[in-house]
N, C-alpha and C positions, 0 to 999 in steps of 0.2 A: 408652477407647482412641481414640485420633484417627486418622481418615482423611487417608492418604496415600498419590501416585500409586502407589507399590509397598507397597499394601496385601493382595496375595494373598501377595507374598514375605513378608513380615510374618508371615504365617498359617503358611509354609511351603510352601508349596501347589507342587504338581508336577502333570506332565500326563501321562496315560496313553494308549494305543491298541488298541483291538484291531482284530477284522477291520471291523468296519464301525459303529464309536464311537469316539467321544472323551471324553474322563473330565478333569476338573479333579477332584484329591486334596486332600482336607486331612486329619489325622488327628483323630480325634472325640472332642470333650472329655471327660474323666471323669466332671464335674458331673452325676448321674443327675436333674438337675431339670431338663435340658433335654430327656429322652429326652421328655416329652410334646409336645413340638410337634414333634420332630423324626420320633416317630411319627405326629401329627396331618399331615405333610407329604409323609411316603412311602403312606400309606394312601390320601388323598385325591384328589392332583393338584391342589392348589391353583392356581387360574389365576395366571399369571404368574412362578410361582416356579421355578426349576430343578427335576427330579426330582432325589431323592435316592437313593442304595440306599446301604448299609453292607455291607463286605466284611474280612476278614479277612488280614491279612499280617505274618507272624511273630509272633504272639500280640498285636497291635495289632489296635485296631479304625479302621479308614478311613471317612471318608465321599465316596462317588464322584457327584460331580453331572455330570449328562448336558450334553454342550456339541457335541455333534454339531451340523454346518451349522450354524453361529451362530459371533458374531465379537465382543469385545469392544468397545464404541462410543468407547472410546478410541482402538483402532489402526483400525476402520472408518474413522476421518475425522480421523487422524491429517494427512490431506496432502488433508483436500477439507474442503466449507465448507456447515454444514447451514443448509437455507432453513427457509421457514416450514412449510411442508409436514410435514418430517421433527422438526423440534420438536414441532409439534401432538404430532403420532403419538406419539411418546416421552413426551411430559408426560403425554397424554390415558391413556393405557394407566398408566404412577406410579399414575396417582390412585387408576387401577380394582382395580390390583394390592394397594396399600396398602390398600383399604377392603377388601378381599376377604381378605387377609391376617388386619385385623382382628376380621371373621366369624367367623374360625377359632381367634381366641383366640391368633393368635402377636403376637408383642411385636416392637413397629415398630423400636425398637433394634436387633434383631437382623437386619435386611434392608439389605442395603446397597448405596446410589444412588451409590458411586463411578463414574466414566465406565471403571470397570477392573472393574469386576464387574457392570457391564449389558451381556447379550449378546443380542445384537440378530440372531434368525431369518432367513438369509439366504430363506426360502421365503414370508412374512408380515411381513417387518418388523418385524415387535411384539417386543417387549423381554422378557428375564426374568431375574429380580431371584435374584441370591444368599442365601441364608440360611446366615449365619454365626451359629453358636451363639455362639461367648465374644467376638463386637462386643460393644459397650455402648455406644450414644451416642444422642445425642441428635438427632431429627428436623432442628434449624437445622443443626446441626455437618454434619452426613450429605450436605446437598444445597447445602451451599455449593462444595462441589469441585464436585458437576454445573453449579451455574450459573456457576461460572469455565470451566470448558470451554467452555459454550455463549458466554458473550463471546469466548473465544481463536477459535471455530471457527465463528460467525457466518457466514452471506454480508450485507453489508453492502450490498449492492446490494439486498437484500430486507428493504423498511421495515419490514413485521410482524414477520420474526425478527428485527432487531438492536431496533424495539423491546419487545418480549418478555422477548428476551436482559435486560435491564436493568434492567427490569422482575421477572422472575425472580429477578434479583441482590438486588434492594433488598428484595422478599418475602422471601427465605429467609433473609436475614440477622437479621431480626426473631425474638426469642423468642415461643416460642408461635404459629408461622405453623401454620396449620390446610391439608388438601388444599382446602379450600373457597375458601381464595384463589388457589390456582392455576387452580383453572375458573375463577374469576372472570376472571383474565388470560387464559384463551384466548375466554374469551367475548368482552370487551372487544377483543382483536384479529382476532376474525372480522368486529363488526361494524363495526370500523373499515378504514378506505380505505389504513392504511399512512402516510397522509402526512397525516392529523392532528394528528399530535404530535413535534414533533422533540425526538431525543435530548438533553439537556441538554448542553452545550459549556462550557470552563471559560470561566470572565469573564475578558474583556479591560478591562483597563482601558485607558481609549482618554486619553490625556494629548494635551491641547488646549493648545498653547504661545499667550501674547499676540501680537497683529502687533510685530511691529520698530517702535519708536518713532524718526524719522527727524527729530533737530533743526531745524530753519528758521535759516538762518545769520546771523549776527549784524550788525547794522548796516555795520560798517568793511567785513566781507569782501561785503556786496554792493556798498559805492562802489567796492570795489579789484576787482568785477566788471566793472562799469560800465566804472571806468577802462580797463581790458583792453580790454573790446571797443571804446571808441574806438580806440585806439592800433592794438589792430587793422586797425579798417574803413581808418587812413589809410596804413596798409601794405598793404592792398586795392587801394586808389586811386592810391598810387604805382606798384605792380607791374601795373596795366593800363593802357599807354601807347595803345592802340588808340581808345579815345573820344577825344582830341588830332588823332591822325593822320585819323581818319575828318573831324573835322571842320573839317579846313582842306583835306584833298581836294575835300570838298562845296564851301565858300568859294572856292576857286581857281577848280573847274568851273563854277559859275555867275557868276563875275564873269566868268570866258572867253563864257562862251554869250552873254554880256548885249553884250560890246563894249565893256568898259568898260575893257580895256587900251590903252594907246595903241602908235599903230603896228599896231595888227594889229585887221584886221577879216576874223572868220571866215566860212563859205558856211554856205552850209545842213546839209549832211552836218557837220562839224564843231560846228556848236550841237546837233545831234540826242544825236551822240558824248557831248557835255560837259554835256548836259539826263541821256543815260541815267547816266553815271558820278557826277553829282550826287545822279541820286535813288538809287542803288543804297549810294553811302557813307550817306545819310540812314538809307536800309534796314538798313545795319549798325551805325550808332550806334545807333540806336533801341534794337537786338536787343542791343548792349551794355552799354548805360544800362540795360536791364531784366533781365541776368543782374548787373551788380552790385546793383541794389536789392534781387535774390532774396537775394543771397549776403549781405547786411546783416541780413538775418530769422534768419539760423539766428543759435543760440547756441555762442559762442566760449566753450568749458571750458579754463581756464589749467590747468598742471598741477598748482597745489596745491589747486584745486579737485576736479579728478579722484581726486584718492589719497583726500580726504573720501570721496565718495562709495563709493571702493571698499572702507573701511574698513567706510561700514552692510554693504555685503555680506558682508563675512570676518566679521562678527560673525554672521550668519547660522546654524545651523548646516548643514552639510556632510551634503550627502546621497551617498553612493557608488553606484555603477549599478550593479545585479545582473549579473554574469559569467553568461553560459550555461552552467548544467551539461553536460558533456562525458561520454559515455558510454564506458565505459573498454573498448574494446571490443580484441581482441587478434588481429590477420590472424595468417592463417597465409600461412610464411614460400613465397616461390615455389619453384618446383619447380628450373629454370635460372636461371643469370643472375645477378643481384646483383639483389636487393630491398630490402625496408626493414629493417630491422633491429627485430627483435622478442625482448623478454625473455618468455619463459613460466615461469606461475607451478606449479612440479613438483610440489608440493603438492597443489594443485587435478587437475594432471594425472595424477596417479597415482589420485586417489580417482575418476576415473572409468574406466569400465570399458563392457564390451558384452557382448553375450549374442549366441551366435551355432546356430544352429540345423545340423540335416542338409545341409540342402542350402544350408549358405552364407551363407545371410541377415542381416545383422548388426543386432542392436536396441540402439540407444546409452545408457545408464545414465544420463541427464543430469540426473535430480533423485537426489531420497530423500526418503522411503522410496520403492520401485518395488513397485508390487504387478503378483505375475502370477496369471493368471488365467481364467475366461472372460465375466466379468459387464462390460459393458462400460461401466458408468459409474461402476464403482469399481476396476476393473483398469487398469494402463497398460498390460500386453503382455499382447493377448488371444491365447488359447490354444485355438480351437475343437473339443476332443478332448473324447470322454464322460468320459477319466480325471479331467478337468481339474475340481477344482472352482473354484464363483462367485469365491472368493479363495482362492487355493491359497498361495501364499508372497509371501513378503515380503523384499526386498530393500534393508536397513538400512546407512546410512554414520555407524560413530559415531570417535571420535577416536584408534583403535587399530586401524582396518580397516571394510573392510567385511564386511559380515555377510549370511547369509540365514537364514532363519527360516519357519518352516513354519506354515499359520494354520490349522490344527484340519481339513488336508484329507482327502479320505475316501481318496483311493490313494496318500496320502505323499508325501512329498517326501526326495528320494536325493541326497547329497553322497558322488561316487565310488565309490557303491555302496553307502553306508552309512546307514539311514533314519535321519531326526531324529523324533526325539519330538512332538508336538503345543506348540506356543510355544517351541521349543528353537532356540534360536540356535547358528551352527556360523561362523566366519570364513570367508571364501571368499580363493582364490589363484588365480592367473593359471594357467589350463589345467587348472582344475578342473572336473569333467564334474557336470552336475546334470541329476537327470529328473524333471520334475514329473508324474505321471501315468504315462503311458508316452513322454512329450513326453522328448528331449535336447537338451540344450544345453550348450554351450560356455562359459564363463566366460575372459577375455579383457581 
């Protein structure tokens, strides 16, 4: 038989209560060749394994295994992320469970490491293991669903557990994996630092393009460069009349200052005049004479030169800029006035909901699952009431409503007055009354 997430459904399997227990049902095989382990189990107290007791109803025989305070380690961390810590604890305890199991002469086939039938002790931690008489499987088959959990449920942020996690994977997946490899991998991750060894990553292959081979242009198109830029420079030197005028101003003023016009002989203030106006045109020839030789150095690009070179570029390939992701975030609309204009999406807004207590208080639904409870690092609405147990219920959104579900607690859990059974799912509706304990609440 193959293990699959809804492997107790499979069995059959129901939940029972009474005043101060919880029972997971299954009914008990006819095959009389399993009554000896399954006496060898209720006699003894096998470490790690559930009790069992056999009960009687309508001329059936049932097998009631004890699940009081304890919580499936599928919906325990259904919405949280196990470190290294609580791996250790759960592998280390497998191992012990498994060889102690084997002490007793029960057959490893029959124990089952689905993350749906290890219930994990809210009081110790420590896990204990299902014995399914008519399983049949095989040790790899068994613990390959636990180490896919353990990758989906990682914290990643914790090098030893994610790599473990993978390590795990790649172990169980082997025929013939023995418990002895699995101490080896806890051993191996104690004494390492965590960031010894990084997780394998898939290969990139990284594709190195040649540089752009850029031709050297061909004899004619450098003389028809060449040619340009004369014709150029003497369109330069036409279009600056300024070195001309500068230097017959200069010629004028010093043949004035000298007295070499006839008829006119200037004073002294007037040659001073005609000495500064002389050297000052000199000053701007000069300063013009050497912004045209600047502007003779640069390079004059015709334009069927230019389109060449924009061509090496367009052969290039085209890189696009990464857009900023935008967070799709939805105001809400103002209260007066004219605002922004907002679509909401009714869908989403219908599946959320609130929890509203006696006196008013509103606790807003805004994930799933929602555990309530009083344990505070696995409940999200803590509940500080004696009724109240560590995980009392559970508040599920699946694609026909939302649901609550009761998680094996010791005062029940009440929809409108009506108790739910242990794991028993009921739909919830707007203005339905629920008491977890003696705790009330509103649903809203």
């Amino acid at each position: 038989m193959e293990i699959k997430k809804d492997i107790l459904k499979s069995f059959g399997a129901e939940y029972r209560k009474t005043l101060n227990h919880n029972y997971l049902v299954i009914r008990k095989p006819e095959d009389d060749r399993l009554d000896y382990e399954l006496d060898m189990i209720m006699e003894n107290r096998i470490y790690g394994l559930l009790d069992i007791e056999t009960r009687m109803a309508e001329g059936k025989e049932y097998l009631y295994y004890e699940i009081s305070s304890m919580q499936p380690l599928r919906s325990l961390y259904d919405h949280k992320e196990l470190d290294w810590k609580t791996i250790r604890n759960i592998c280390t305890e497998l191992v012990k469970i498994y060889r102690t199991a084997t002490d007793y002469m029960i057959d490893e086939a029959h124990l089952c490491a689905d993350p749906s039938c290890i219930y994990i002790g809210m009081d110790d931690g420590k896990p204990g293991l299902l014995f399914l008489p008519e399983l049949n499987i095989g040790k790899s088959e068994n613990f390959i669903e636990l180490a896919e959990f353990f990758l989906e449920r990682v914290c990643h942020n914790d090098p030893r557990a994610a790599l473990f996690a993978y390590r795990f994977y790649q172990t169980v997946r082997k025929d013939g994996f023995v418990m002895t490899d699995i101490e080896r991998l806890i051993e191996n991750c104690d004494t390492e630092d965590g960031n010894t060894e990084v997780l394998p990553k898939p290969v990139i292959h990284e594709i190195v393009e040649e540089p752009e081979i850029i031709k050297v242009p061909e004899e004619s198109v450098i003389k028809k460069q060449e040619d340009t830029h004369k014709n150029t420079q003497k369109n330069i030197n036409k279009k600056n009349p300024a070195i001309a005028v500068f230097s017959i101003i200069a010629i004028i003023c010093l043949i004035y200052g000298a007295g070499f016009i006839p008829g006119i002989v200037p004073g002294n203030n007037e040659r001073i005049a005609a000495a500064a106006l002389a050297v000052s045109s000199v000053i701007a020839l000069i300063y013009t004479c050497y912004k045209s030789g600047h502007e003779r150095k640069k390079k004059v690009i015709s334009s069927p030169d230019a389109d060449e070179i924009k061509k090496c570029f367009d052969d290039l390939p085209y890189i696009e800029k990464t857009k900023e992701e935008k967070l799709d975030i939805q105001e809400k609309p103002k209260e007066e006035g004219y605002g922004k204009t907002v679509f909401w999406d009714t869908e989403k807004e219908e599946a959320i909901g609130m929890l509203v207590d006696k006196k008013g208080r509103e606790y807003r639904l805004d994930h799933y699952p929602y555990v309530i409870g009083k344990m505070p690092d696995m409940a999200d609405m803590i509940l500080k009431d004696k009724t109240v147990s560590r995980i009392h219920a559970r508040i599920s959104c699946e694609d026909n409503g939302v649901y609550i579900e009761d998680c094996n607690s010791t005062n029940g859990t009440f929809l409108n007055g009506v108790q739910l059974y242990g794991n028993e799912k009921m739909p919830l509706r707007k203005d339905d009354e629920i008491e977890i304990g003696r705790v009330k609440l509103e649903y809203r």
